[in-house]
Each structure stands twice: as C-alpha cells, then as structure tokens.
N, C-alpha and C positions, 0 to 999 in steps of 0.2 A: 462594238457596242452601239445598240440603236438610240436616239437619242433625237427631239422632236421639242420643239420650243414657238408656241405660237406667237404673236403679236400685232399689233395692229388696233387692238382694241379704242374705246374712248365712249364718249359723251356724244349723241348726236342728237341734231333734231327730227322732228317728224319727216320724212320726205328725203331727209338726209343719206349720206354714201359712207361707207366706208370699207378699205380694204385688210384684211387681216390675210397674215404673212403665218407661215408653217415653214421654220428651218429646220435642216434633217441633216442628221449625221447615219452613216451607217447602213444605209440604203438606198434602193437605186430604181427608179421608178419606173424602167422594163419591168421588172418583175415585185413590186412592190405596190398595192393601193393606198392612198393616203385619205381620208375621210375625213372631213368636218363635220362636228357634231356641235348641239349646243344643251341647255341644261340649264332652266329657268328653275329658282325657289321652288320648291314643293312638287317638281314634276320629274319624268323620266328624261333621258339624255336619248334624245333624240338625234338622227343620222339626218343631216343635212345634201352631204353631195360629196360623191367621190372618184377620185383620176389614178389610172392607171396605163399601164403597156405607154406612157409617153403621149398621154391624152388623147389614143386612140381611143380608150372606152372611159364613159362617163355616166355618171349616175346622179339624179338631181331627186331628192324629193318635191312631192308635187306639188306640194306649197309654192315654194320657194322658185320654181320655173320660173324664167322671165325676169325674176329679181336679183337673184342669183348667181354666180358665175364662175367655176373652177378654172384653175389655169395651172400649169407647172411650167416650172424655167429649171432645165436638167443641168445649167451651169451653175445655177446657184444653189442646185437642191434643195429649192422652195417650191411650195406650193401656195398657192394666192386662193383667197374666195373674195372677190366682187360681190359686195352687198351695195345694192341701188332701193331707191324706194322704200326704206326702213321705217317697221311700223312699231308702236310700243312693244307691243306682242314679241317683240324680237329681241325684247332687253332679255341677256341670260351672260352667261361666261359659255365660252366658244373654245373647245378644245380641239386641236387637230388628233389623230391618230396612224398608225401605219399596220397594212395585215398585209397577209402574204399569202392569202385565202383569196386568187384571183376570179372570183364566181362573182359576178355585177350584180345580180339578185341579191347575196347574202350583207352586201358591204351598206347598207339602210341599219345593220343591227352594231351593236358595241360588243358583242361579244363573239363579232367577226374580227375583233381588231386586235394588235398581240403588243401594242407600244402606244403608251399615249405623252400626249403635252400636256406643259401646266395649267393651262387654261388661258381666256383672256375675257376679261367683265366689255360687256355690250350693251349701254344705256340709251334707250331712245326715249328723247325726253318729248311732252306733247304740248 
C-alpha cells in the first residue's frame, strides 16, 4: 500500500525558509516520481517540483527556480522541498504526491500523479 504523509508546514515570515518533509511508504524512488504540488484558495493545484531515478532527474517549476529545492534521502523515504525566500504569494497547503509515469515533461500536472498526501497549510505572513 502506498502511502505519503507531508509535513513541515507553519507560519512564516516574509523572507522566511521552511522545509516540508514527504514520508513514503510503499515506494521506492528508482522507479517512482515524487511531486510537490501546492493549492492556494480559489486556485488550481499547481506542480511545484519533482525527483525521480534517485535524484538523478529533477523538475522545478519556473517560478520557484532558485527558491526552491527538492532532495530525497532513500533511507528514510523522504523527500524534502527547501523553500527559501518565501513570499505571501506562497501561502497555500502543500501536498506531496507519487506517479510512476517517469516522463519529466508530464510530472508539472496532478493528473500525472496516482497517490497523494494529506496536505500541509503554508502561511507567509508580511
């Protein structure tokens, strides 16, 4: 059973960092992508950045370049996103997900993805 549990979330301020954690059961990240997505009020759930093949391939939306950061740790079957330089704009809940559709192009959409997490609230206060 696949099974994906984000965290990391909080309260930051403008300028502020925070790391959000993506724990996985059930898959294995040779052959698994993992995707961070987020999802503000009133808007579509957008693909933030995703790791695959053991973070030989990576995929960043273009926004978020430079601010951004995926990582995976294959012992702890997590995946991590580095958020640096956080702006209001970025307050949403942050879901991790997992697809097994390893095409780098398609993993920016959610309905590349076949497992998601509960979410985690991201408040950038100004």
């Amino acid at each position: 059973e696949v099974q994906l549990q984000a965290s990391g979330g909080g309260l930051v301020q403008v300028g502020g960092s925070l790391r959000l954690s993506c724990k996985t059961s059930g898959v294995t990240f040779d052959d698994h992508a993992i995707g961070w997505f987020r999802q503000a009020p009133g808007k579509e759930r957008e693909g933030l950045a995703a790791i695959f093949k053991n973070g030989d391939k990576i995929y960043y939306k273009e926004s978020v370049k430079g601010r951004f950061a995926i990582s995976s740790d294959g012992a702890k079957n997590t995946v991590y996103l580095q958020m640096n330089n956080l702006k209001p704009e970025d307050t949403a809940v942050y879901y991790c997900a997992s697809s097994a559709r390893l095409i780098l192009s398609s993993l920016r959409r959610p309905d590349a993805y076949d497992y998601w997490g509960q979410g985690t609230q991201v408040t950038v206060s100004s």
